[in-house]
N, C-alpha and C positions, 0 to 999 in steps of 0.2 A: 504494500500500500504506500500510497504519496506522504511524506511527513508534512504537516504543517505546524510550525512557530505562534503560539498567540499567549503576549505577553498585556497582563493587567496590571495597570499602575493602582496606585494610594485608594485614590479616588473613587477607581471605576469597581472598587472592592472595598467600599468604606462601611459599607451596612450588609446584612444580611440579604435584604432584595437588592442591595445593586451584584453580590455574588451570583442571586439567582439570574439578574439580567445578563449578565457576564455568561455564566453555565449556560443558559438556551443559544446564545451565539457560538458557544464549542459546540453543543447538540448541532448545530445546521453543519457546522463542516464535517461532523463525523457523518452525517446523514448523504454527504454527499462523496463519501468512502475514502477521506483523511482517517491516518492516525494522527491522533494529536498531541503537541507537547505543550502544555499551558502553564509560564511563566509568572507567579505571582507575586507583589510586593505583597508591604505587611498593610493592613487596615490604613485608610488617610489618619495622619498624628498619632498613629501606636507607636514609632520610631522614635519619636520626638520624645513621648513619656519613659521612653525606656533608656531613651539618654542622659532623659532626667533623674532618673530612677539610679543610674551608673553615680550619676557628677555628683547625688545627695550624698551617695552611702560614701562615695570612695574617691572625692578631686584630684589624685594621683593614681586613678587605678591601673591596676593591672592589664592589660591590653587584651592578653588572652581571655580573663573574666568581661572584659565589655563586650566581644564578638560575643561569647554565648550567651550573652543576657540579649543585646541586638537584633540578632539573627531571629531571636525566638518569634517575631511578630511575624515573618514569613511563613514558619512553620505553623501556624495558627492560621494562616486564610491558603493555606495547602490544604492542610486537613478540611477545613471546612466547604471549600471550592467540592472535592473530591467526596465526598459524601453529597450535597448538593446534585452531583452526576448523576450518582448512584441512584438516589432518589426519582431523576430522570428514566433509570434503567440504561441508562449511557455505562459501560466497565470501567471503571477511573480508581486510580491507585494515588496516593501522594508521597513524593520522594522528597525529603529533606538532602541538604548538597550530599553530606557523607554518604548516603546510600548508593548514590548514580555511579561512582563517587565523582563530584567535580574537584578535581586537581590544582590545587592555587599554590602558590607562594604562601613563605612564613609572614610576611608582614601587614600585621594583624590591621585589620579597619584599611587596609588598601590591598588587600592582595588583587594578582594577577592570574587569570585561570591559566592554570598551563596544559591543563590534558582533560579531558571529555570521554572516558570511553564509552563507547553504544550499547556494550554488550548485553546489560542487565535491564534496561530499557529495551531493547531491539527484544531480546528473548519476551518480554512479557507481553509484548506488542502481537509474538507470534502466537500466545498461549491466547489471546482474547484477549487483553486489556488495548482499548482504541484511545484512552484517556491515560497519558503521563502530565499530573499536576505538581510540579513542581518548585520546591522554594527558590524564587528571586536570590540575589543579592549573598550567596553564602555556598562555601566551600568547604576544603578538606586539608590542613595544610600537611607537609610530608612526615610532623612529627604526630600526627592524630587529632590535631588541635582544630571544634572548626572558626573559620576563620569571616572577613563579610571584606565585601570589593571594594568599598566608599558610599557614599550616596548616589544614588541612580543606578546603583552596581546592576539592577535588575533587566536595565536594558541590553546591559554589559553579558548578564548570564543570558539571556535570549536569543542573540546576536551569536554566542558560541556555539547554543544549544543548535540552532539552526544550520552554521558551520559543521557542527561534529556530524550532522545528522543526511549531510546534504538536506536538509529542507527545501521545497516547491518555492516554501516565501516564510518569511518573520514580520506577521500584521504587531505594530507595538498600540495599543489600546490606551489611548489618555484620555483629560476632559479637554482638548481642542478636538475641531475635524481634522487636522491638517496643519502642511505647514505654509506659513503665508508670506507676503512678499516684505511683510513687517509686523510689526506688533497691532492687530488691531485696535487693541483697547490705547494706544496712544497715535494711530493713522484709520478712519475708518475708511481712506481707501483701497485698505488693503486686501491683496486678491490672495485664496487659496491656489497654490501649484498643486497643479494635478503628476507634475514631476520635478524632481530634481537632482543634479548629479552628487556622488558621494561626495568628494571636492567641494562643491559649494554649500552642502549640507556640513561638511567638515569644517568649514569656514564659519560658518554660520555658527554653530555649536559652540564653538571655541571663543565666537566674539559677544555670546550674550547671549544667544538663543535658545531657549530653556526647554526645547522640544523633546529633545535627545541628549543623552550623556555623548558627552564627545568619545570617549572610548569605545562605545558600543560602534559610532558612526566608524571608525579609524575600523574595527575590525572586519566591521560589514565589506568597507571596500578592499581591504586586503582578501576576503572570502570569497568575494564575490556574489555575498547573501541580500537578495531583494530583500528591500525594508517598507514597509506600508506603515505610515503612521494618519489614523484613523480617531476618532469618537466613539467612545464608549455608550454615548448617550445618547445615539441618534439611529437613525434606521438605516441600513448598508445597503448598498447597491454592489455589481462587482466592479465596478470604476472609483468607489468611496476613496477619501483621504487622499494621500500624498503618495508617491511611490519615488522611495530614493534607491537609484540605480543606476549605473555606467554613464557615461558621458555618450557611449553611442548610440542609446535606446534614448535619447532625446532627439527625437526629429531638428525642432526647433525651437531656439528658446529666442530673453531680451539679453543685451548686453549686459543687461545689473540682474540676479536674480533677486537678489533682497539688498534690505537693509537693518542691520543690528544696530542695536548698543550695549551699553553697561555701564548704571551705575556707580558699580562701585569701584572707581578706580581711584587711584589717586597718583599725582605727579609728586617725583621728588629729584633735588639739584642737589649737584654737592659743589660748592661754589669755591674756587679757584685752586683746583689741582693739577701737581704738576704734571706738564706733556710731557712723558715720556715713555719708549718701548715697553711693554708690560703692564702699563698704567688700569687699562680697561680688565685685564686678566686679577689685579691684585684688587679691582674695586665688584666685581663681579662674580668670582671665584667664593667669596666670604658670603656673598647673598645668596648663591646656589646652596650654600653647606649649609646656613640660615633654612633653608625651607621655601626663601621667596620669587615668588613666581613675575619675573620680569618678562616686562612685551616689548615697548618701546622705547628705543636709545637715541636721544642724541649728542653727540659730543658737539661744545659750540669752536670756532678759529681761535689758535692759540696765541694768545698773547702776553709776551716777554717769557715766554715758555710754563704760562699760569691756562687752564681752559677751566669752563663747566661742564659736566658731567651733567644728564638728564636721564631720567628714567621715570617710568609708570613701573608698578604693580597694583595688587586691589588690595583696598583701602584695610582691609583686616588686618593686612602684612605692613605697613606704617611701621610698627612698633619695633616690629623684629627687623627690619630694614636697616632702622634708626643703630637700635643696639649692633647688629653687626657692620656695621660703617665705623660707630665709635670704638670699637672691638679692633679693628683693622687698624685707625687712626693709631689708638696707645700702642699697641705694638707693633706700629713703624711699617709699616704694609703701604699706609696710604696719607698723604698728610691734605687735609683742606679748611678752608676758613669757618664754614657753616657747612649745615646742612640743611633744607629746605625743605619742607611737605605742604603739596597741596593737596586738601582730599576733599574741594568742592569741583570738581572735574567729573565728566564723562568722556566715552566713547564711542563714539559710531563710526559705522564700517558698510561701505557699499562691496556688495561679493556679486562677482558672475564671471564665468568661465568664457563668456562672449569676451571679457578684455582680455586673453590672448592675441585675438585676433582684431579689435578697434583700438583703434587710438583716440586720446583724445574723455577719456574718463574722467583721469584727476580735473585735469583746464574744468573741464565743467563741474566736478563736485565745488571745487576750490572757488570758482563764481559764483556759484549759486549761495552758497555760505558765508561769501565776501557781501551779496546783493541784501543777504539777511541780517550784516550787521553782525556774524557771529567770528569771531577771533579765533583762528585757530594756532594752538600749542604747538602742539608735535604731528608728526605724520608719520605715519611708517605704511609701506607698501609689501607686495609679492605681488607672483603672477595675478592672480586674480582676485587681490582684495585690496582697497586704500582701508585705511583707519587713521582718525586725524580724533586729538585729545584736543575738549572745549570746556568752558565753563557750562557746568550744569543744569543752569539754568536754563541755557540755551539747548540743551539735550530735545525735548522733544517739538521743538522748533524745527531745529538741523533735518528730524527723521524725517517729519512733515515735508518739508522743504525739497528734499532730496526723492523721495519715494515722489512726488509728483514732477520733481524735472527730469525721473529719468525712464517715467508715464507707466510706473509700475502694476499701474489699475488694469493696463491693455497687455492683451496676451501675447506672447513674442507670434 
């Protein structure tokens, strides 16, 4: 039989009947001779309380002990999904990670799956079971420990499950239909794509786009696994939602598929260090080991052999930025006057795989933003994405702004 992937996020599993809504949409695929594998987070804010539940008892806890308190909300809307079937008279089993086993790395609250075997799943598939429901977000590490992938991890486990399985397709089940050409609740005219390339969905992800966990997207295109991301809440057609897939199974698209932002970034300067060979390696080298997740660099022209150093990260990482700069500073790594944070800043990002092939993207982002009176910080570019750092304020202006000059309402 065909496998098919269908993963349920928070939401679309937050109550007993939204379970049941959920289970009659696996009934229709198994009715139409899928075995199915159904990927499920834990209840919407059961995660939440169970990290509270860690941070009360234990502010230093043990890492291993927080995975298995964590994980357990998965294992809770497995079972219950899975019974729910049964009730259907649909054959549905629930696999917590250990059982399948899903194979991750030791590093607890981020592992990485490394190995998926089929076997114990495939065999029960052959004995009658058409229903494998299994826990989102949670592994097996090589010392027996289990372990959980980060948040979103659940996309992350679906996207493998589908790889290990060759799967037909991975529909991922959220409260949007789709994915759109911007955020609708701050552009309403923003259009659902009926496609999009992995690349531009990887773009997308990475720069604010809260569809998809960016990891799940990176492995899908290395796999080569269709992704459909769809509505939990609404009634399906077989054209519904989005379908993230190749660059060649797009006939035709716009030059800009979207436009992101985020929030939470924040710019920081380290104000007059000296230019020299290694300079960038000895101020950047310490933020890696730090934890902090840099995007955009700009070094400003040297003068008397003094420059500024500029960088974003998000605005969480400030703190530890700050301490591993002055960390490097006392012991002689890095010498500069100040150091500077701004974290009333955002980012936005026009992405489309059409700028390979046009010229003439930036000129118009960077006018269009110029006409709107908005100042732009930093820019950092690739093949197919600009992202220029603004003041905040101006964030959902710029989106506005942008998404209509570059007519994203109309279909390529």
């Amino acid at each position: 039989m065909p496998v098919l992937v269908m993963k349920f996020g928070g939401t679309s599993v937050a109550t007993l009947d939204r379970i049941k809504r959920a289970a009659k949409r696996v009934g229709v695929e198994v009715a139409k001779g899928y075995d199915v594998i159904v990927i499920v987070s834990a209840m919407s804010g059961e995660t939440n309380k169970l990290v509270g539940f860690v941070n009360e008892t234990s502010p230093l806890f043990d890492a291993r002990e927080y995975d298995a308190v964590v994980s357990s909300g998965e294992n809770v809307t497995a079972g219950l999904m899975a019974l729910t079937l049964q009730e259907m008279d649909v054959p549905a089993r629930s696999w917590q990670g250990w059982q399948v086993p899903v194979k991750t790395t030791s590093a607890h609250s981020s592992a990485r799956i490394e190995e998926i075997p089929a076997e114990n799943i495939t065999r029960k598939f052959a004995e009658g079971m058409k229903v494998a429901v299994v826990a989102g977000f949670q592994g097996i590490s090589p010392e027996g420990r289990i372990t959980t992938l980060g948040r979103g991890g659940s996309d992350t486990t679906a996207v493998a499950f589908a790889a290990a399985f060759n799967a037909e397709r991975c529909d991922i089940y959220t409260d949007v239909d789709g994915v759109y050409t911007t955020d609708p609740r701050i552009c309403d005219k923003a259009r659902k794509l009926d496609r999009i390339a992995f690349e531009e969905m990887l773009e997308l992800a990475s720069l604010g786009a809260k569809v998809l966990q960016t990891r799940s997207v990176e492995l899908a295109m290395r796999y080569k696994v269709k992704l459909r991301v769809l509505s939990s809440f609404e009634e399906q057609s077989d054209d519904a939602g989005t379908l993230v897939c190749d660059e060649e199974d797009i006939m035709e698209s716009n030059v800009v598929a979207g436009v992101a932002y985020s929030r939470d970034e924040a710019k920081m300067t380290l104000v007059s260090v000296a230019d020299r060979p290694g300079i960038a390696a000895a101020i950047f080298t310490p933020l890696s080991e730090a934890g902090v997740n840099v995007d955009m660099i700009v070094q400003n022209i040297s003068e008397e052999g003094r420059t500024d150093m500029t960088f974003s990260c998000p605005t969480d990482q400030v703190k530890r930025a700050e301490k591993a700069m002055r960390d490097a500073k006392d012991n002689g790594a890095i010498n500069f006057t100040e150091i500077v944070a701004d974290t009333d800043v955002a980012k936005v990002s026009v992405v489309g795989i059409g700028m390979r092939s046009h010229t003439g993207v930036a000129a118009k982002m960077f006018q269009v933003l110029s006409k709107e009176g908005v100042n732009i910080k930093v820019i950092t570019t690739s093949e197919i994405k600009i992202s220029v750092l603004i003041d905040r304020k101006y964030m959902e202006l710029a989106v506005q702004a942008l998404h209509d000059a570059f007519e994203l309402e109309k279909a390529g």
